[in-house]
N, C-alpha and C positions, 0 to 999 in steps of 0.2 A: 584670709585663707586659713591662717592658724586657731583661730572662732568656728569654722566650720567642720574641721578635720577637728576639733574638740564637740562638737555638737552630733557628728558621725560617731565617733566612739563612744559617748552617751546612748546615743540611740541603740547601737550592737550589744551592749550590755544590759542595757534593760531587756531587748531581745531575744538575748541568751539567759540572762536569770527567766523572762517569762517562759520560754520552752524548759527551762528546767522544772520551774513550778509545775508546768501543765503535763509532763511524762512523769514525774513523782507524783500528780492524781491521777492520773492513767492508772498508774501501778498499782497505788491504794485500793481503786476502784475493783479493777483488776481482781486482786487479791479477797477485796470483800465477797464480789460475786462469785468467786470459787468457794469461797468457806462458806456462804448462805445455800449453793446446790449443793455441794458435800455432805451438809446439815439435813437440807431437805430429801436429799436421796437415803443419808440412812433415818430419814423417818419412816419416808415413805416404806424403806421395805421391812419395817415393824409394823405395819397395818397390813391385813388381810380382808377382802370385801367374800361375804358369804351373800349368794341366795336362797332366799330360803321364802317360799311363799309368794313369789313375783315383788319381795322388797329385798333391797342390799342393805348389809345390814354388818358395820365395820366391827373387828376382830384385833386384835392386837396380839401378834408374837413375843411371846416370853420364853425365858429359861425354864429348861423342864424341874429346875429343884423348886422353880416358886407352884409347880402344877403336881408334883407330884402325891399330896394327899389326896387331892380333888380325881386323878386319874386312879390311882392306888382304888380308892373307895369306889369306885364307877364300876373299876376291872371287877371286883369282887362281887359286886352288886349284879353284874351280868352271870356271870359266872352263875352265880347262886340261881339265877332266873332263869338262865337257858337249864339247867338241872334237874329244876324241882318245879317248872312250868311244862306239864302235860298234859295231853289229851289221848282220849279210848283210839288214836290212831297209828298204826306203828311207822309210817312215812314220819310225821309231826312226831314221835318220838326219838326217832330215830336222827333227826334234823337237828333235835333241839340238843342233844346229847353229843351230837358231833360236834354243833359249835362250845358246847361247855368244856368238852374235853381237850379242843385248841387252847384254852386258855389254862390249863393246868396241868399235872404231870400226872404219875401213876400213880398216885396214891389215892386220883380223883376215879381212873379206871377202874383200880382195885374195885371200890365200893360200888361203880356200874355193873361191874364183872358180877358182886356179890349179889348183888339186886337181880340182876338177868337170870342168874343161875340157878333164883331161889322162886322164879317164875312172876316179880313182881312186875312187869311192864304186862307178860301175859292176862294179870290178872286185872289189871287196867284196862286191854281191852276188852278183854271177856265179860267184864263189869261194868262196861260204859261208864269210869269210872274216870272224873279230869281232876288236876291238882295243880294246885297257885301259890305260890308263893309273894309274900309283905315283908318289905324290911323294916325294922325298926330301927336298928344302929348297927352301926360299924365302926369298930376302933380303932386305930391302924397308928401304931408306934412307929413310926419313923428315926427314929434316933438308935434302931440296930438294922441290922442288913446281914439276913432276908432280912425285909420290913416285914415285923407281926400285926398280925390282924384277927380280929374276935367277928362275928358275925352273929347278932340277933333278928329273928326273922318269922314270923308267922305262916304256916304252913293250913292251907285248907284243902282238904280232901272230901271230894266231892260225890258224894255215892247218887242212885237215884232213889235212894231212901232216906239217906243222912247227908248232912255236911258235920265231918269231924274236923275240929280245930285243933292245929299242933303248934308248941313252941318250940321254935329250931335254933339251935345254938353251936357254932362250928368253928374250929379254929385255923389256922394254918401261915406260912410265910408265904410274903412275896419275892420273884429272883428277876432282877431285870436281864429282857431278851429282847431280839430284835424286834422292831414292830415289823405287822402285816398284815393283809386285809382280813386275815382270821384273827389279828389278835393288836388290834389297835392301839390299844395303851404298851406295850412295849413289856407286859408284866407277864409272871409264870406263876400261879399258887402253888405250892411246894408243902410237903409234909400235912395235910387238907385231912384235916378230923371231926368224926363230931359228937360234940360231947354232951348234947342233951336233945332230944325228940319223943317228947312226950303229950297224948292229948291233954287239952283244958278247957274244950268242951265238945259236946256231941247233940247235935241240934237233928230232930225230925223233918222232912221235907213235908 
């Protein structure tokens, strides 16, 4: 009897150690697969899938101080392009000038104001006369705020007698603002100058 009631309390203890082992892997377990989806969910929403072309085509979210040269230079690059890209149409001028002017303050207006006033789009159309703009470089100092920025850029004006070539050089800060569909990178150019437009060559048609 007393063999038996010792072979019973053997067996309850190894019963209870083995339920304790097997809820301490539960737990483990448990605990693994929360830290592996916690992991996985903040990956997943560091990836962003674009279409683009009938392919997806994966994107990664970053912080905007590791983008902001890459945006900084874009902003300005458009900026310059919606400007100084025209044509003999005043719709198309008038389109391309409103978006440049979203991206900059008065000092971009001013020098529309001065152009308009001195009949220079006039004389675009009246001349069937288109103008392009080429960037070269852009330099953008990031280590003040505004962030400065230098703008090199070839300027061609297009007659239908000549094509005259200009080099455009232009300087100005950037102010961070909200973004919005008129102004995507989040940037303002500010104090927008320009300090050299000159031709350097003039070619026969």
């Amino acid at each position: 009897m007393f063999k038996k009631t010792k072979n019973i309390d053997t067996a309850f203890r190894y019963i209870r150690l083995f339920s304790v082992a097997f809820l301490a892997a539960c737990v483990i377990i448990s605990l693994f697969i929360a830290y592996k989806s916690y992991q996985l969910s903040s990956q997943s929403q560091n990836k962003v899938f674009i279409l683009a072309n009938g392919k997806a085509l994966e994107a990664y979210a970053a912080d905007r101080k590791d983008n902001i040269p890459v945006e900084a230079k874009d902003h300005v690059k458009m900026f310059h392009h919606f400007f100084f890209s025209l044509d003999p149409d005043d719709k198309v001028i008038q389109a391309n000038i409103t978006k440049a002017l979203y991206l900059a303050d008065n000092s971009a207006k001013q020098q529309y104001d001065n152009l308009k006033e001195n009949g220079y789009y006039s004389n675009l159309i009246s001349g069937n006369i288109s103008q392009e703009i080429k960037v070269d470089s852009i330099i953008i100092n990031t280590d003040v705020y505004p962030i400065y920025f230098r703008y090199k850029g070839e300027q061609k004006i297009i007659r239908p007698t000549t094509v005259v070539t200009r080099n455009l050089i232009t300087e100005g800060y950037l102010r961070n603002v909200s973004r919005s569909d008129n102004n995507s990178h989040g940037f303002l150019i500010e104090k927008w100058r320009t300090l050299e437009n000159t031709d350097i060559n003039i070619q026969n048609r």
